[in-house]
MDTraj code that builds the backbone (N, CA, C; nanometers):
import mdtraj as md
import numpy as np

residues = "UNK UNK UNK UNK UNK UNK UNK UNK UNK UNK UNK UNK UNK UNK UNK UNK UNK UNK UNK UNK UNK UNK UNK UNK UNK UNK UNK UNK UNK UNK UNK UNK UNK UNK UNK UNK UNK UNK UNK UNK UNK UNK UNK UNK UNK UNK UNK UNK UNK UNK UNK UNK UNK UNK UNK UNK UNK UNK UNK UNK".split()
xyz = np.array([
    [1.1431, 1.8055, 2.5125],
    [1.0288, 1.7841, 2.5980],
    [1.0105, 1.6336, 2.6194],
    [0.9670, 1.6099, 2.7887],
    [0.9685, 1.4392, 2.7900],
    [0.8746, 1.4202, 2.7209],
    [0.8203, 1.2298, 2.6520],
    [0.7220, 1.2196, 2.6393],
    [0.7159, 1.1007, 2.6787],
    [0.5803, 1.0730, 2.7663],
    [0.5997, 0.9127, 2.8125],
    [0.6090, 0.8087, 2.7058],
    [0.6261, 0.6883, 2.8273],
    [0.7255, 0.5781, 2.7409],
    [0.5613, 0.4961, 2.6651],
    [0.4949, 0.4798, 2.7420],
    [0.4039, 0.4329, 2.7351],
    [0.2378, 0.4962, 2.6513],
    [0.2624, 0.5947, 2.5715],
    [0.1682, 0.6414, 2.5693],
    [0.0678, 0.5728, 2.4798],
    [0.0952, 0.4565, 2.3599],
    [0.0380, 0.4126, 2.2831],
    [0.0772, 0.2820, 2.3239],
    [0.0101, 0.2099, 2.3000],
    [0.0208, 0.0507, 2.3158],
    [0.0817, 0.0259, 2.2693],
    [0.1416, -0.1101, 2.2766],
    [0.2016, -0.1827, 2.1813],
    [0.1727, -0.2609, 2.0974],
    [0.0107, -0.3043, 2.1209],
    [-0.0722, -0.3882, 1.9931],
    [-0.0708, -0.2341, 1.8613],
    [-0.1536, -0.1461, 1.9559],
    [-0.1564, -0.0556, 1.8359],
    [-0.0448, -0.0269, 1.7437],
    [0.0111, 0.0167, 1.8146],
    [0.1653, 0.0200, 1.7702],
    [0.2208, -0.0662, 1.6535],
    [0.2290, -0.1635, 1.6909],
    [0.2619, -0.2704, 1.5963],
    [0.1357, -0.3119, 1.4567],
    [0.0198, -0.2617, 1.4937],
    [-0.1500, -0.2472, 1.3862],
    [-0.0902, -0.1333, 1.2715],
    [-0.0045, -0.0337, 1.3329],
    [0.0029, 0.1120, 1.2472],
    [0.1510, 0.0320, 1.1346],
    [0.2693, -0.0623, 1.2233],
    [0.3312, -0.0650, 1.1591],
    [0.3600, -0.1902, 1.0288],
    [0.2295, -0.2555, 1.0449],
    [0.2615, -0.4009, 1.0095],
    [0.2071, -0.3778, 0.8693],
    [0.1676, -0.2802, 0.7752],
    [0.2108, -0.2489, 0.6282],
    [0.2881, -0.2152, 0.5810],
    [0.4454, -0.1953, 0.6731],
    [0.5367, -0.1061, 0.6607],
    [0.6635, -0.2479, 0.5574],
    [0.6298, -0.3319, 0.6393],
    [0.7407, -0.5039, 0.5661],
    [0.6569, -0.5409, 0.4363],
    [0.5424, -0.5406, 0.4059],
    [0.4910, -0.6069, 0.3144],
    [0.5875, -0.6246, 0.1590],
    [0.5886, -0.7336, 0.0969],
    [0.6692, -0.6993, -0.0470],
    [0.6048, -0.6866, -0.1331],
    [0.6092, -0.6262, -0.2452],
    [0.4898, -0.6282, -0.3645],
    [0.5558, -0.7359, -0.4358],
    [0.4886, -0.8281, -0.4930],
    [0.5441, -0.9390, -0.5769],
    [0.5287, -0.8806, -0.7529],
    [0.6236, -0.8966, -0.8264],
    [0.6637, -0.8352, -0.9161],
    [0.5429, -0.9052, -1.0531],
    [0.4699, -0.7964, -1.1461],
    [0.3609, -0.8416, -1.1856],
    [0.4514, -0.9105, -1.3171],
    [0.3940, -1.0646, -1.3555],
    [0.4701, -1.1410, -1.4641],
    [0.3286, -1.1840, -1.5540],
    [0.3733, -1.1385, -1.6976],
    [0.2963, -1.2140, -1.7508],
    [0.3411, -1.3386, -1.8513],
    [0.2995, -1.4331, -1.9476],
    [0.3315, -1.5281, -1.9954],
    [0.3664, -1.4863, -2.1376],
    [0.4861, -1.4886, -2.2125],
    [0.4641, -1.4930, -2.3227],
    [0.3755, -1.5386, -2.4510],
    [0.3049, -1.4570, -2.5368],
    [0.2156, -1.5837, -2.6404],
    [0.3132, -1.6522, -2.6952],
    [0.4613, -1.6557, -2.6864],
    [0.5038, -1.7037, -2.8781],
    [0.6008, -1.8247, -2.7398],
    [0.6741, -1.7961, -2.6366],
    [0.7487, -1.9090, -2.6265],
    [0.6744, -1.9396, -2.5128],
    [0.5920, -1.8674, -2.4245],
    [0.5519, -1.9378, -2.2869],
    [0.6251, -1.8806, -2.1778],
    [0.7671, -1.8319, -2.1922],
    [0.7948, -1.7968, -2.0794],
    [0.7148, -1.6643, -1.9922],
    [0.7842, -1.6601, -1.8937],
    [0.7457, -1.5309, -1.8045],
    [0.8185, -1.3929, -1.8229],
    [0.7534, -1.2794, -1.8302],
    [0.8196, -1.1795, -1.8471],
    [0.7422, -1.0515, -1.7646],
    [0.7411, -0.9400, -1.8148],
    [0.7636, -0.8322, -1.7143],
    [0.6203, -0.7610, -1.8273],
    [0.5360, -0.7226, -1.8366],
    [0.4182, -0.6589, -1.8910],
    [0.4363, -0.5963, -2.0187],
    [0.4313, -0.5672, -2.0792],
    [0.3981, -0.4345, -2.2233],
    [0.5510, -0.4212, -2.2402],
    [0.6589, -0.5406, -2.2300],
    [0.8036, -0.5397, -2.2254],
    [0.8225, -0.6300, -2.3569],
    [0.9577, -0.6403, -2.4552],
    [0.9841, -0.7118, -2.5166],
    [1.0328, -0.8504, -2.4483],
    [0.9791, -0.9457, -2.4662],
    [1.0230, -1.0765, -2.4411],
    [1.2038, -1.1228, -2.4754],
    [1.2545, -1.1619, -2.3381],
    [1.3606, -1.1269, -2.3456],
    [1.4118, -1.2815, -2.4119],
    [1.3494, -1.3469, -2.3887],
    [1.3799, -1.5122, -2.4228],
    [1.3763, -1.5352, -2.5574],
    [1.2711, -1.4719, -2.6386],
    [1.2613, -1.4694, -2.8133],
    [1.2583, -1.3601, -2.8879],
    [1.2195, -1.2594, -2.8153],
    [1.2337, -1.1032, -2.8766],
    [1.1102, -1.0569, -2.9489],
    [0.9762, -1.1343, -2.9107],
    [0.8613, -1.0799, -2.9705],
    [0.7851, -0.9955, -2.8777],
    [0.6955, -0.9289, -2.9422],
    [0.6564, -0.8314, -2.8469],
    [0.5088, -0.8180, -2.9478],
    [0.3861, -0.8298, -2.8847],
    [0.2314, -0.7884, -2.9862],
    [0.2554, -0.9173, -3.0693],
    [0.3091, -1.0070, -3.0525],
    [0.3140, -1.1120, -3.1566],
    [0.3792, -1.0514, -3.3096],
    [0.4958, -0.9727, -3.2594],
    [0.5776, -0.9155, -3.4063],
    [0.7070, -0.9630, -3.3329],
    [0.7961, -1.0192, -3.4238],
    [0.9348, -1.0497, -3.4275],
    [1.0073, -0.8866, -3.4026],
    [1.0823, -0.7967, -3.2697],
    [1.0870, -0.6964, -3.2836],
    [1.2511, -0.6994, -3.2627],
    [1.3146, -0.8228, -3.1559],
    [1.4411, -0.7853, -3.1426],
    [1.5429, -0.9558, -3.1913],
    [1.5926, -0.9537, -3.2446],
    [1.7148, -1.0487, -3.2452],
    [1.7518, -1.1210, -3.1446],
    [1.7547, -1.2661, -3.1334],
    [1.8334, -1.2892, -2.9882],
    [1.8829, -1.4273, -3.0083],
    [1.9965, -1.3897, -2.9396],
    [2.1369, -1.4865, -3.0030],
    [2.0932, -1.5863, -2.9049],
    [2.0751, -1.7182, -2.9373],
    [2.0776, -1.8662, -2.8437],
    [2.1569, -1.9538, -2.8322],
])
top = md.Topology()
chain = top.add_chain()
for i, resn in enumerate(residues, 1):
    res = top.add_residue(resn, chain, resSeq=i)
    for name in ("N", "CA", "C"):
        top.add_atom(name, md.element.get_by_symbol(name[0]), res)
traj = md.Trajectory(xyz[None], top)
């Protein structure tokens, strides 16, 4: 079935699609023990503490 070319604008158009690109920026928080940045409720990959407990080994 045809459907015209024109039936919705093109402001609108482009209003419906312009949440579609957005990026979510990835949530980082700071380590307590070295400072770096890491990834939330994750073991710290830089020293291996995690809750302020020594949990993993890490070779430097």
């Amino acid at each position: 079935m045809a459907v015209p070319k024109r039936k919705v604008s093109s402001a609108r158009q482009n209003k419906r699609r312009s949440n579609v690109w957005k990026l979510k920026v990835p949530a980082l928080t700071r380590c307590s023990q070295c400072g770096s940045y890491k990834a939330p409720h994750r073991v710290c990959p830089t020293c291996g503490y995690y809750n302020s407990r020594k949990v993993v080994e890490v070779d430097q």
